[in-house]
Every structure is written in C-alpha cells, then in structure tokens.
C-alpha positions in Angstrom: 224.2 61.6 -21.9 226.3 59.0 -23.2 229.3 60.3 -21.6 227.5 59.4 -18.4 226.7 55.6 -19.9 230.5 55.4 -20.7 231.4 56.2 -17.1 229.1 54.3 -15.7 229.6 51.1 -17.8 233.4 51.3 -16.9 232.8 51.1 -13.2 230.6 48.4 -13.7 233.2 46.6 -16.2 236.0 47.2 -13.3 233.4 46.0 -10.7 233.3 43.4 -11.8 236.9 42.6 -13.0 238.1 43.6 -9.4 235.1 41.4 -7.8 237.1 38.2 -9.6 240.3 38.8 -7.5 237.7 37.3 -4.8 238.5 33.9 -6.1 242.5 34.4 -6.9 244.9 32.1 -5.8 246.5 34.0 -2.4 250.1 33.3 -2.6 249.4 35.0 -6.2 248.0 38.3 -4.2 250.8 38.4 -1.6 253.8 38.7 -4.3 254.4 42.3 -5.8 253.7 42.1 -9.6 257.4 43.4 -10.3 260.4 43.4 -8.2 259.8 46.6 -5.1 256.2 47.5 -6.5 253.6 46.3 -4.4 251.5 43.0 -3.7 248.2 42.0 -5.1 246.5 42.5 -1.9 247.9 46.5 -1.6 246.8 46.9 -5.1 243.3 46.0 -3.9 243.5 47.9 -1.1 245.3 51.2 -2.8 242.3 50.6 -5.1 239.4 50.3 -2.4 240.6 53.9 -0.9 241.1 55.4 -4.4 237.6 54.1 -5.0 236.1 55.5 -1.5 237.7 58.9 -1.8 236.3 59.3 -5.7 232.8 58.2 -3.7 233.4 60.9 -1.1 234.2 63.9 -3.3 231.7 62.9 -6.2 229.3 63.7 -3.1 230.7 67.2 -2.2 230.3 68.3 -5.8 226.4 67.7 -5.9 226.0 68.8 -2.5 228.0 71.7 -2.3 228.9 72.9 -5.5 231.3 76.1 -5.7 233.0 75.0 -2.8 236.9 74.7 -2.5 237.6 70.7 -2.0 239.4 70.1 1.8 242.6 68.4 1.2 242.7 64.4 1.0 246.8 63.8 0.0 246.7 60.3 -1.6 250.4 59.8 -0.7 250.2 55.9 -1.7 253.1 54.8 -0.2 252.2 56.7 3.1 248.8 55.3 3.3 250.3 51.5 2.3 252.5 51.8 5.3 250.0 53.9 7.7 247.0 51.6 7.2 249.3 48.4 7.2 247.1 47.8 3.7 249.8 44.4 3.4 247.7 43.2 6.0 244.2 44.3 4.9 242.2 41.0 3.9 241.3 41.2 -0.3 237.5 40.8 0.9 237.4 44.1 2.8 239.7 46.0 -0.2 236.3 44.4 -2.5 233.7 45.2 -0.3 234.7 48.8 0.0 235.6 49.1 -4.1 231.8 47.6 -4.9 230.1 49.7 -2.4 231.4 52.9 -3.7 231.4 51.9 -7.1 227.9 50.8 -7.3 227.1 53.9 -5.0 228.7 55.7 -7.8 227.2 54.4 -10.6 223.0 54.5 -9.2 224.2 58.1 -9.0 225.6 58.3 -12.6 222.6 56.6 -13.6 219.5 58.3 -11.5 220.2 61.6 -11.0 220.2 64.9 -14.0 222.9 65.5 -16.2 222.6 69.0 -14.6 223.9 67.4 -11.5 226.4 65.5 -12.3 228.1 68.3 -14.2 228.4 70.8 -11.2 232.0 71.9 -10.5 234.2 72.3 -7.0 237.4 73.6 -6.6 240.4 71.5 -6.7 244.0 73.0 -5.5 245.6 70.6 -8.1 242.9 69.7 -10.6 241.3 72.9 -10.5 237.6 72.5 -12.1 236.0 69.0 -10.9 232.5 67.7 -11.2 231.1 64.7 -9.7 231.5 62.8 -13.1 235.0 63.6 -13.6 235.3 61.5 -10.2 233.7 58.8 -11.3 235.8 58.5 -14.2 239.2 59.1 -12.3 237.7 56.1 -10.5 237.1 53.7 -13.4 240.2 54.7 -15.2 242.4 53.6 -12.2 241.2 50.6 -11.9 241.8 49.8 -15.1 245.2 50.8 -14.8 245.8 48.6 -11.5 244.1 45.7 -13.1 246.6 44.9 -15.4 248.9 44.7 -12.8 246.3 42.5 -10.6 246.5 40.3 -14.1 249.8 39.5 -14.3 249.9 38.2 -11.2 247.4 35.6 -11.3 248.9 34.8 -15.2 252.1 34.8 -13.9 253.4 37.4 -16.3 254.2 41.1 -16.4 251.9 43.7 -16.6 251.6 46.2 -19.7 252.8 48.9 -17.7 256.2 46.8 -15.8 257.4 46.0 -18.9 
C-alpha cells in the first residue's frame, strides 16, 4: 500500500530530522523561535508527547477496533506548564519521539493493510485508524521542525512570518 510507504517514510524522514536537534547548539534550544511562542527544548518536548500519544492510540485501534477512544486533551500550553517541559532535557524529548516513532513505523511496515485500516471512535475526529495516527504524527513534526530550524539558522520560521 503505498499510502502506508508514504507514512512510514515521513516518520522516518522526521526521525531523523528531530534526532539532529541532539547535536544543536543549547542556548539556540532555550530561546522561543518568535517573540511569546515557545523554546526549542518545549518544541521537542510538545513533540515527544504528541509523538507518544499517536503511539498510544495507533495501539487501541488494532487492538480494540470499534471502540470509542477515552479522552487524552492535548491542551499544549497546560501540558508545557504541568510537566515543566522548559525543564525537560532535549535527549529525553528524542528518546521518547524515536521510540514511538520507530515503534510506529515496524508497525506500518509489518503488519496487513487490513490492520492498519481498522477504525475507533473519536469525539472530535470521528472515524480514526491506526494509520491516520501515524500520519497526524509525521505531519506535526514537520510542522514543528521548521520552527526547530529557524532557531539553530537564526531566522524565522515559515509559519512566524
């Protein structure tokens, strides 16, 4: 299925974009990437939790399809300020971001189609399956990484301009 290979190639791509941040200058990580947004390192951690609750329901939906999804409110600014992520060190926000992401993408990539097209229940998003996850996954990422890129360039991101 090649929208599986597209999916899973994107995670991999952000994998390993995010995984560079690892080597970024600090002071660069500690400033917001536009005046009152947030720093590099709660990017990476806002990331890391996306990343691990994508992980998490991708899960439900091939173990329980049908089901109605329990309620995860990713209130960012609540769980910035709640799990002091300003304080969170960049290798744990990585750590956590690879493991689910290369959790989700052996899934994507070992088990049927069939699978990874069952469906839950989402109060919000209505109709989810386990690949839609993984895609919500790689595509914010990518939208947080050209934030996490103007920081270490010293410019402003695509989307703060």
């Amino acid at each position: 299925m090649d929208e599986v290979r597209r999916i899973a190639d994107a995670l991999e791509e952000g994998n390993r974009r995010l995984q560079a941040f690892g080597k970024a200058d600090a002071a660069a990580l500690d400033r917001p990437y536009a005046p009152g947004k947030w720093t590099g390192v709660q990017i990476l951690a806002h990331v890391a939790d996306g990343d691990m609750v994508c992980y998490t329901r991708l899960h439900q939906a091939i173990v329980e399809p049908g089901d109605t999804l329990f309620p995860v409110p990713m209130d960012g600014v609540l769980w910035m300020e709640k799990l002091q992520c300003d304080k969170r060190p960049v290798a744990v926000s990585l750590a956590a971001s690879y493991g689910a992401r290369i959790g989700m993408i052996h899934t994507l990539r070992n088990l049927p189609s069939d699978v990874l097209l069952r469906t839950l229940k989402h109060d919000e998003m209505g109709t989810v399956s386990p690949l839609r996850y993984a895609e919500i996954s790689a595509e914010h990422a990518l939208h947080h990484l050209a934030q996490l890129d103007s920081l270490v360039s010293g410019g402003a991101p695509e989307a703060a301009r």
